[in-house]
N, C-alpha and C positions, 0 to 999 in steps of 0.2 A: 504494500500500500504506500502511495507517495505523500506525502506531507504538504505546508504550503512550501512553497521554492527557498525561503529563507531557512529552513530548518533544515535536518539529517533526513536519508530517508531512510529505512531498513529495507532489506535484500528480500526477493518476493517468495523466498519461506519460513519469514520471518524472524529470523537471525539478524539481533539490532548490527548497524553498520558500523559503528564505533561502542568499543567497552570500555570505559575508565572504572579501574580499582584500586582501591585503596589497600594492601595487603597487613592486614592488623593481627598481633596476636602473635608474632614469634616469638618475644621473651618469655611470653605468658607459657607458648607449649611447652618450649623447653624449663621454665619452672615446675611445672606439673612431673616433668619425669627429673628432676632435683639434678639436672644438667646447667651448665652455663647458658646463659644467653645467648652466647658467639654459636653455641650448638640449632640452636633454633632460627638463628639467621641463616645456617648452611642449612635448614632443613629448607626454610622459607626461599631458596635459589633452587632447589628441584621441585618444588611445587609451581614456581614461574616456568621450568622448563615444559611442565606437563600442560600448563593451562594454555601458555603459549602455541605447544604445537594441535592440542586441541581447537583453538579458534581457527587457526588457521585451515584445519580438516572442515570444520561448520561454514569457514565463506566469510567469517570476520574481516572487514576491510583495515579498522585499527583497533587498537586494543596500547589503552595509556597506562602505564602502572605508576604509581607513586613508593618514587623509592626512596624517596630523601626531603622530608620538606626541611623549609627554608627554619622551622622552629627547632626542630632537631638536634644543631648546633648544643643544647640546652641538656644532652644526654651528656651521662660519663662522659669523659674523653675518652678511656680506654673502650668503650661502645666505640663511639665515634670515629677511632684511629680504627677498628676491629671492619669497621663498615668502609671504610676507605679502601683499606686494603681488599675486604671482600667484593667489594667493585671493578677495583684493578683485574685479580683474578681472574671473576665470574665475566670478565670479558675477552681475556685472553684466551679461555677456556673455552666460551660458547662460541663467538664469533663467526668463527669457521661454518660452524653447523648450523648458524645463522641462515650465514651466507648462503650453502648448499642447499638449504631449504627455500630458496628466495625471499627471508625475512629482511625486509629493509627497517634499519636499529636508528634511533633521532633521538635525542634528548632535549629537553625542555629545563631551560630555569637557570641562574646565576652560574654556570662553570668557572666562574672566577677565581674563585675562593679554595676550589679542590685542590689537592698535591698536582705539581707539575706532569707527573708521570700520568695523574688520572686524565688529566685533560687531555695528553697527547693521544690515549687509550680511545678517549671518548672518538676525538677526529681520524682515528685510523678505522675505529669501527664503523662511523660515521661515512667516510669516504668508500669504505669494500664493501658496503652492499647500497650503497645509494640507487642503484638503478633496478633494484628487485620489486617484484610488485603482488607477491604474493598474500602480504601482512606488513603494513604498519607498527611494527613496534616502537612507540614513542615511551623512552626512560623517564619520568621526572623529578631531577636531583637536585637539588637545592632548588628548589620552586615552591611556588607561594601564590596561590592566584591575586591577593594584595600585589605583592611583585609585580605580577606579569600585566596589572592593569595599569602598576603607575609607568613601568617600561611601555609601557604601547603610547601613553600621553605622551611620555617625553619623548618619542620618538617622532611624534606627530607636530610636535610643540617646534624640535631643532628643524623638522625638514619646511614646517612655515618659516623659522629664522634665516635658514637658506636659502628660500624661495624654489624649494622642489616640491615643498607644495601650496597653493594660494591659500589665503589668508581665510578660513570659511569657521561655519559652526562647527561643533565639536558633535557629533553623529555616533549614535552604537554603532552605522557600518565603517564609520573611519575608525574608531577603536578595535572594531573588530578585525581589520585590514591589516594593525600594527601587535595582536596579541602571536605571542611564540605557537599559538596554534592554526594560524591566520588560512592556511593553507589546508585544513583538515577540517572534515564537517564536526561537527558539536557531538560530545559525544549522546547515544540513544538511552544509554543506560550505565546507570553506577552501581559498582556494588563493594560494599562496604563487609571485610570479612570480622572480625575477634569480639560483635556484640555491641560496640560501641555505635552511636547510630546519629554522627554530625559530620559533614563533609571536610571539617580542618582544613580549611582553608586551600581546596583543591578545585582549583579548574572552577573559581565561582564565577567568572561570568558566563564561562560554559555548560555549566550546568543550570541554567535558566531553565530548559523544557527538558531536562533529562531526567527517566525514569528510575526513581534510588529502591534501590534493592540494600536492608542491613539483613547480616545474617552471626551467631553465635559461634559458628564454626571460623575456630584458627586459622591464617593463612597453612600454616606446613602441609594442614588436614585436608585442606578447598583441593578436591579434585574433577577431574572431568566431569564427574557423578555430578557433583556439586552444583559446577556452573552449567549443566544441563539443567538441571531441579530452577537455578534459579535464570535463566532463559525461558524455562517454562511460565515462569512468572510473568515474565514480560511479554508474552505472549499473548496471557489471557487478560493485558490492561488495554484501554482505547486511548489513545493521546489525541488528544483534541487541541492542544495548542491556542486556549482563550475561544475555541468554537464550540458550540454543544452537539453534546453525540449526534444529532437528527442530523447535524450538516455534517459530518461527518462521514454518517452512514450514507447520506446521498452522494457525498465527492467517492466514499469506496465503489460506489456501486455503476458510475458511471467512467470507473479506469478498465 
């Protein structure tokens, strides 16, 4: 079913077109079995592998995971360095098999601030599959939707100061021209794994019409199973987009 043209649209066996999730709950599993935390972040990097290469089986056009927000900083440090490094790694590692798969790998959000080696990591990933069109996987590390809206002003702000572009009103479509996701439709559906049920400051101007899915299950545990169970959910909701179901039902019925 198509949407109006401003919005996403999902794929006609209803598999939303874009997934953003939020992966919650890896310290929490690895507390439960009286493990380190560092344990459940390695458990929480093959539960991405498995969900990853399942969307892409289902016809997923993107799929955003939030791996790092911008608040984050605010953990241990030895968290913190433990995550650095497990980035580095988990990229050196998958990349390849990325690749081979035709996943094209993007990151979203401040790479400023990461260790020099990550960021080189991030552009060499970034560069070897840029041309694959299988799956979208968009990383987001250090990202903050607060962030990414005040980078889209200032970006809009210096290109009026240069005169690239005319002096005009400030528009959601010019914002939305200059946000890190400008190029990807909004995602259809969010889902939210470890119980906790608030978007933390993720992809908030994009997730305006997106359908939130929270569930209690830990990211290491979210598997295939899972995010079929909760696809099925999104399946059986109507988005109406500020229209009521009747109009709706008439624009499905006349595609």
């Amino acid at each position: 079913m198509a949407t109006d043209d401003k919005h996403s649209l999902i794929t006609e066996n209803g598999i939303p077109r874009h997934i953003a999730i939020i992966m919650d709950g890896n310290g929490r599993w690895a507390e439960k079995r009286f493990m380190p935390r560092a344990f459940g972040h390695q458990a929480g990097v093959k539960a991405v592998r498995k969900i990853v290469e399942h969307c892409a089986e289902l016809g997923v056009e993107v799929l955003t995971l939030f791996a790092f927000s911008s608040e984050n900083w605010h953990r241990p440090k030895e968290e913190v360095s433990l995550l650095m490094s497990l980035f580095v790694e988990t990229l050196q590692r998958e990349i390849d098999t990325l690749d081979k798969n035709g996943i094209c790998v993007r990151f979203i959000g401040d790479r400023s601030a990461f260790p020099v080696v990550l960021q080189e990591k991030i552009l060499e990933g970034e560069a070897q599959t840029k041309d694959n069109k299988a799956l979208t996987l968009v990383i987001a590390a250090n990202y903050g939707g607060h962030w990414d809206m005040c980078q889209a002003v200032q970006r809009v702000v210096d290109k009026m100061t240069i005169g690239e572009l005319s002096k005009q009103p400030i528009s959601p479509g010019l914002i939305k021209e200059h946000l890190s996701t400008a190029d990807l439709p909004d995602p259809d559906f969010f889902i939210r794994t470890g119980g906790e049920e608030r978007v933390s400051n993720f992809l908030l101007w994009q997730l305006a019409y997106t359908e939130l899915y929270f569930t209690t299950t830990l990211w290491p545990d979210f598997d295939q199973n899972s995010l079929d169970d909760a696809i099925n959910s999104f399946k059986s909701r109507q988005r109406r987009f500020g229209h009521t179901g009747e109009q709706i039902l008439n624009k499905t019925a006349l595609l």
